[in-house]
N, C-alpha and C positions, 0 to 999 in steps of 0.2 A: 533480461537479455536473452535474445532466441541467436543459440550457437550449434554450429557440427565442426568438429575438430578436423574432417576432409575437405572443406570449403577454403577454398583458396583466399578466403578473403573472413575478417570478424563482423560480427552482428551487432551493434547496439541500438535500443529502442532508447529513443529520446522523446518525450510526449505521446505524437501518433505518428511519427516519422522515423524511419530508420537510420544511421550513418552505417556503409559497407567500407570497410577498412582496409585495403590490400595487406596480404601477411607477408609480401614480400618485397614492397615496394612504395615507396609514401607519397599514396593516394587514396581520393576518398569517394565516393559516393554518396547523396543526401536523397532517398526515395519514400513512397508509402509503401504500403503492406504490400500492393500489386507487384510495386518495381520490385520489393525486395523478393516476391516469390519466382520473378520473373529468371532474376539473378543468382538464386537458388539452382532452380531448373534449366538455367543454360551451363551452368557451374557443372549439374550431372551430367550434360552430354544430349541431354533432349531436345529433340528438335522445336521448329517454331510452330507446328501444327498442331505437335505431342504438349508446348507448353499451351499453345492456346486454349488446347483440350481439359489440361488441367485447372488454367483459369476460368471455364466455364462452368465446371461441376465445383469449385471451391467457389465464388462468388454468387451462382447461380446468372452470368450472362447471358446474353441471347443475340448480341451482337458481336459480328468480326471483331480482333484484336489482333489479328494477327502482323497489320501494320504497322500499329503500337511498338509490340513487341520486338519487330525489326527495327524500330527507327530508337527502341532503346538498347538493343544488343550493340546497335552500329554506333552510339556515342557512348557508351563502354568500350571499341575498341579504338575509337577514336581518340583516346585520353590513357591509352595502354593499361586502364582497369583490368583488363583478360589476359594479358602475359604475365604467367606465371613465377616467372625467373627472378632473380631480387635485380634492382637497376645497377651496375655495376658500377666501380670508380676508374675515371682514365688516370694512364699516369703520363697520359703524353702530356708535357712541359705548356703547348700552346691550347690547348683546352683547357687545363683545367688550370692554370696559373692566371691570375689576375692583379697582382699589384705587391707594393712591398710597402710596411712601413718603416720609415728612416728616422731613424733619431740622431738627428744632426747636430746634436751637443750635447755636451752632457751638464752644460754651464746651467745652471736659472738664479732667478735671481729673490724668487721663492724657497721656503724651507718647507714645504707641505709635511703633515702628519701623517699622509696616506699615498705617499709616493711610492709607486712599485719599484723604483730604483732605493739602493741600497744607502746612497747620499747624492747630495747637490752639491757642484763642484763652484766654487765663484769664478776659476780660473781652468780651461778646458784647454788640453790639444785635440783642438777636432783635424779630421781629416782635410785633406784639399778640395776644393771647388773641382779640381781636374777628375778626381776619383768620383764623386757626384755625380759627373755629368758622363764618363763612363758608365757606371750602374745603369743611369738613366737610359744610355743608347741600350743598354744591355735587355732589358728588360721591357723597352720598346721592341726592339728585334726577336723578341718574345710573347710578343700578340698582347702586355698587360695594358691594362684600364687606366690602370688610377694609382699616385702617388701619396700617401697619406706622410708627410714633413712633422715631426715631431721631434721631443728632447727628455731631459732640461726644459728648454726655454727656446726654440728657434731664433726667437727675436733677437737675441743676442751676437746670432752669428751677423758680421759686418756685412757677408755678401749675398743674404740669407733672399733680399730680391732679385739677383741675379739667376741663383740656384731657380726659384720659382720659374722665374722666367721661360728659363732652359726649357725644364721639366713641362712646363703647360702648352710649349708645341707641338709637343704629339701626346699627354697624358693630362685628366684629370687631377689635378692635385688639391689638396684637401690641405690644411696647416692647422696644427692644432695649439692653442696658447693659451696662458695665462688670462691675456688681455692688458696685464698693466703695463707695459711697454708700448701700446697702442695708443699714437697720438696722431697729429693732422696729419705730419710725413709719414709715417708709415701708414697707416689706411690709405694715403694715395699710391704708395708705392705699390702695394697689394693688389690694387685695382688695377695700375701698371701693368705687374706682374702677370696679370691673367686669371691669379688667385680663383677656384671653382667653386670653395668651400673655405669657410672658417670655423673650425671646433672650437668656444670658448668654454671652459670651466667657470663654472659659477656654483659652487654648493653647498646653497640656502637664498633662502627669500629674506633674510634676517642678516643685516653689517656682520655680530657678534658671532653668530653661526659662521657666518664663512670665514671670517679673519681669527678664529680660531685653527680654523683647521688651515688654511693657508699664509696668514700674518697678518698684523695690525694694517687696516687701512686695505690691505689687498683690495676688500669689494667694492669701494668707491670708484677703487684705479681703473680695477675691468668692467667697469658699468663707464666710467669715461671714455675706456678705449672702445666700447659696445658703440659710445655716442659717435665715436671719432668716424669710425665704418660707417655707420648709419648716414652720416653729415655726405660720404664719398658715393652714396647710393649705393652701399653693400649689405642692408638689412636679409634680402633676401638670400643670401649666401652663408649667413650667421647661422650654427646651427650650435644651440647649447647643451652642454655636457653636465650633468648633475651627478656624481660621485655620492651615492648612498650610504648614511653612516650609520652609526646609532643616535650621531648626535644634527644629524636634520632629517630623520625620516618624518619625523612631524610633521616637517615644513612640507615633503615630497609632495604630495598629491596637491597641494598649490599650488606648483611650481609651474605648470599647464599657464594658467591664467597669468603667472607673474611674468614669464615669457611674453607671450602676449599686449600684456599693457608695455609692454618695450618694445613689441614691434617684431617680435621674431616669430617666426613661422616654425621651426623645428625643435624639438627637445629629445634627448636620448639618455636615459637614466643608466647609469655603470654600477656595478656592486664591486664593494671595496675588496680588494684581495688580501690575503696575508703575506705580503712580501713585499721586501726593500725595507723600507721605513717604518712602514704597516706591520709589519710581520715583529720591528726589533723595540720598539718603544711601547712604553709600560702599558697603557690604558690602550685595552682594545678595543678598536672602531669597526668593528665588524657588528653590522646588526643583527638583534636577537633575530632568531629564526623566525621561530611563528609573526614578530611584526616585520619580518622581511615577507613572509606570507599574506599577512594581512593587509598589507601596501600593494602588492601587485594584484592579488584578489580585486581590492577596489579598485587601482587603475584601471583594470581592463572590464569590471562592470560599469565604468563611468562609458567608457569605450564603445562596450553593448549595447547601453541604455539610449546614453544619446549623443556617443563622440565627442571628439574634440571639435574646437575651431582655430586648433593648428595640427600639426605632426607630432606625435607621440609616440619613442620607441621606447620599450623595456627591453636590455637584452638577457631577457632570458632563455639562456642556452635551449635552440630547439623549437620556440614556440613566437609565432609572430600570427597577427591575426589575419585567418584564411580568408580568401575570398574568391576560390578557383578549386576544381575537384581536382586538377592538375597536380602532378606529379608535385611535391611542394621540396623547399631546400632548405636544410640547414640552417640557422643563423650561426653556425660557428664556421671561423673562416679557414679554419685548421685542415692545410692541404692545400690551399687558393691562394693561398698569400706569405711571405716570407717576412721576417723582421729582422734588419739591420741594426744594431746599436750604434753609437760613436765612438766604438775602440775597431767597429767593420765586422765584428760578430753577427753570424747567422743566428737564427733560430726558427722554428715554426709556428708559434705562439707569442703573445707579448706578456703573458702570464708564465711563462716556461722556461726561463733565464736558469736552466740548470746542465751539469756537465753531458747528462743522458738525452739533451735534445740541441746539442751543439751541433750545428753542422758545417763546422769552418769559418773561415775570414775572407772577407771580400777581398781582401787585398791578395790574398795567396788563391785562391781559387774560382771565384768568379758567383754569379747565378743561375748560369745554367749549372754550374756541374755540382751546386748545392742541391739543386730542384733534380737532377737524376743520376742522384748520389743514392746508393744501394741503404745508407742509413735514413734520409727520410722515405725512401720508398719502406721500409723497415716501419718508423714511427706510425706513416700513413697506414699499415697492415695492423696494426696496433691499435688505432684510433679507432678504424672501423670494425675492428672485430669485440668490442668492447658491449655490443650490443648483441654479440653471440656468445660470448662467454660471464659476462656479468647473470646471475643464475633470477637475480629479479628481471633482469630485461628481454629473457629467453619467447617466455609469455603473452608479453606485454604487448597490445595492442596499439602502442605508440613508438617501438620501439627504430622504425626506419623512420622515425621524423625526427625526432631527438637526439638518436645514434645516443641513447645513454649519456645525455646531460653534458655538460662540463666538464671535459676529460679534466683541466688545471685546475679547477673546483675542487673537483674527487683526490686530485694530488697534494693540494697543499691542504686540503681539510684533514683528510684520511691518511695520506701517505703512500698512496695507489693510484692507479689511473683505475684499477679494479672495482669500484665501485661507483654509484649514481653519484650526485652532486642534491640527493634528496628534496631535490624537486617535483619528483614523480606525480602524488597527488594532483598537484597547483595544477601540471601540464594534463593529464588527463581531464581535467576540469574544464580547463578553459578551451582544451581543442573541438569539448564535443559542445560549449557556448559557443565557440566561431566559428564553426562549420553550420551548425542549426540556424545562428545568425544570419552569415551567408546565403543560405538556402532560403530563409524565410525572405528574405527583402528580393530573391529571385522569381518566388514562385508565381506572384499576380502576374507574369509574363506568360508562366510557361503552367499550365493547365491539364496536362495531358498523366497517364502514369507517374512519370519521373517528376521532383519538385525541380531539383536541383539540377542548372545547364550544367551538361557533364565539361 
């Protein structure tokens, strides 16, 4: 690795190519020896004539470059590579807020193993439709995207396609379910509705796997209700949710193709938390470590090698696969996004149901004055400083991608938000596979110095 601790940016050599790393800003560069000495010597202050000059006695050139060299300084500032400053966080409410998830019951009619709630209620006082449809104006009149409808069990609530309805005239909305309530009427009502998305859980390729962890029969129900959408022409809106445990990590890396031969186009793998359910019953479902490592290792060498032939997400906090030098973001939505319960509890996390990250009730206070409430501006200073005070992540070369892992990870594993979520390895790994990746499948295009379109 060729490094100087004044360069505004890290160095790693990957085969014959370099990745340039911004140190204060998460962005990247993918060049050869030239670009990186090019980005060196503009790094010092030298000019394009003075670099040119040094490119000629190090190479031994004989031709102009000084072209070159301009037309690679000018897509380094074109991609903000050259500003020094770290990219800041807004806390203005209409930039950076983008949606809330509602959990509109607390009813289901499932017992899950690995429920982040604490129990499932068979009998819920949920709130009114009226209040619903309030939030909803509320946070429309707030520039947000997208609705994500969750529980319990949504299905359960009687006016559960009403509420949709409401919400998908100005918002994406997402519904996330079981599936085993999902029969002809409701799949048509959904389609009705405007429905944008449907999260179903499914997790295992295997009856026994999944109706363990969710009940007898569950995985027939939601493979019927999967049929029931499918039959309404909403395959392509299906997007399935696979809950990683100890006891179907096996199955995991199947689960690609098992999708698939059902027709579904999306998958997104969750790791099980410790809390609600999860957290209080005996046998724990939290997979061993190194085979939660060894699972994602091979998903996303399947990935490299030779992709999928659907959508495949792992969320692992921080790391999604690159394919722009661009300034890259987060996958954690901590700061973006609000979570309502069904008692009208705030929160900022849907992993963070604790008293130190309350931020009010909907009923008594609203979402704006949650989102620029001095306590989550507070949490938010917290969250992101977590990558300047965690004493491994000071260093770290990955550390404005990841912002230091899974702050809820690091808290319910450790009891801190103070430490990584000890993923670090996995992520250094795989960022400098998918930026070289990236870069390589770009470069028969672009021939010149630089491999990699900035």
């Amino acid at each position: 690795m060729f490094e100087h601790q004044f360069l505004p940016f890290h160095i790693l050599q990957e085969e014959n190519l370099y990745i340039l790393v911004h140190k204060n800003r998460p962005s990247w560069v993918v060049t050869n020896e030239v670009g990186k000495d090019i980005a060196v010597q503009n790094s010092l202050k030298s000019s394009h004539s003075e670099i040119a000059e040094f490119l000629k006695n190090r190479y031994r050139l004989s031709e102009s470059v000084e072209e070159d060299i301009k037309g690679f300084i000018n897509n380094l500032e074109e991609v903000g590579f050259l500003k020094e400053e770290s990219s800041g966080i807004s806390y203005d409410t209409k930039d950076n807020f983008k949606g809330i998830l509602f959990l509109v019951t607390q009813a289901c009619n499932l017992s899950c193993h690995h429920c982040l709630l604490e129990r499932n209620f068979s009998v819920s006082n949920d709130f009114s439709g009226e209040l619903f449809y309030r939030v909803v104006e509320e946070i429309d009149s707030l520039g947000a995207e997208f609705l994500l409808i969750s529980g319990g069990e949504p299905l359960l609530r009687p006016d559960l396609f009403d509420l949709i309805s409401y919400a998908s005239k100005s918002l994406k909305v997402t519904l996330s379910t079981n599936g085993t309530l999902v029969g002809f009427q409701e799949a048509r009502e959904l389609k009705k509705a405007g429905i944008t998305e449907i999260a179903v859980s499914l997790d295992g390729i295997l009856s026994q796997t999944h109706d363990y962890l969710r009940g007898k029969g569950s995985f027939q129900r939601t493979l019927n209700g999967i049929d029931f959408l499918k039959r309404e022409g909403l395959e392509e809106r299906i997007h399935l949710h696979f809950c990683l445990s100890k006891l179907n990590i096996d199955e995991a890396i199947d689960f690609p193709e098992f999708a698939e031969n059902l027709g579904i186009r999306r998958v997104t793998f969750l790791p099980v938390k410790r809390l609600g359910r999860a957290s209080s019953i005996k046998e724990d479902l939290c997979p061993d470590r190194d085979k939660y490592r060894e699972f994602l290792i091979k998903l996303y060498e399947i990935f490299f090698a030779q992709g999928f032939s659907i959508e495949v997400n792992s969320l692992l906090s921080g790391f999604q696969p690159i394919q722009t030098g661009k300034e890259q973001v987060s996958t954690c939505p901590f700061g973006t996004q609000l979570i309502v319960n069904a008692s009208g509890d705030i929160y900022p996390c849907p992993a963070m149901f604790f008293p130190d990250y309350h931020l009010g009730n909907v009923f008594e206070i609203g979402i704006e004055k949650a989102l620029n409430s001095k306590k989550f501006r507070a949490l938010q200073e917290k969250h992101r400083a977590r990558r300047e005070k965690i004493a491994k992540c000071k260093s770290c070369t990955w550390r404005n991608f990841c912002l230091a892992g899974c702050t809820s990870s690091a808290y319910l594993e450790k009891g801190t938000i103070w430490e990584t979520d000890d993923f670090c390895e996995i992520r250094d790994k795989l960022y400098r596979r998918a930026i070289i990746s990236a870069a390589k499948k770009k470069s028969s295009r672009r021939q010149k110095i630089h491999v990699c379109p900035l």
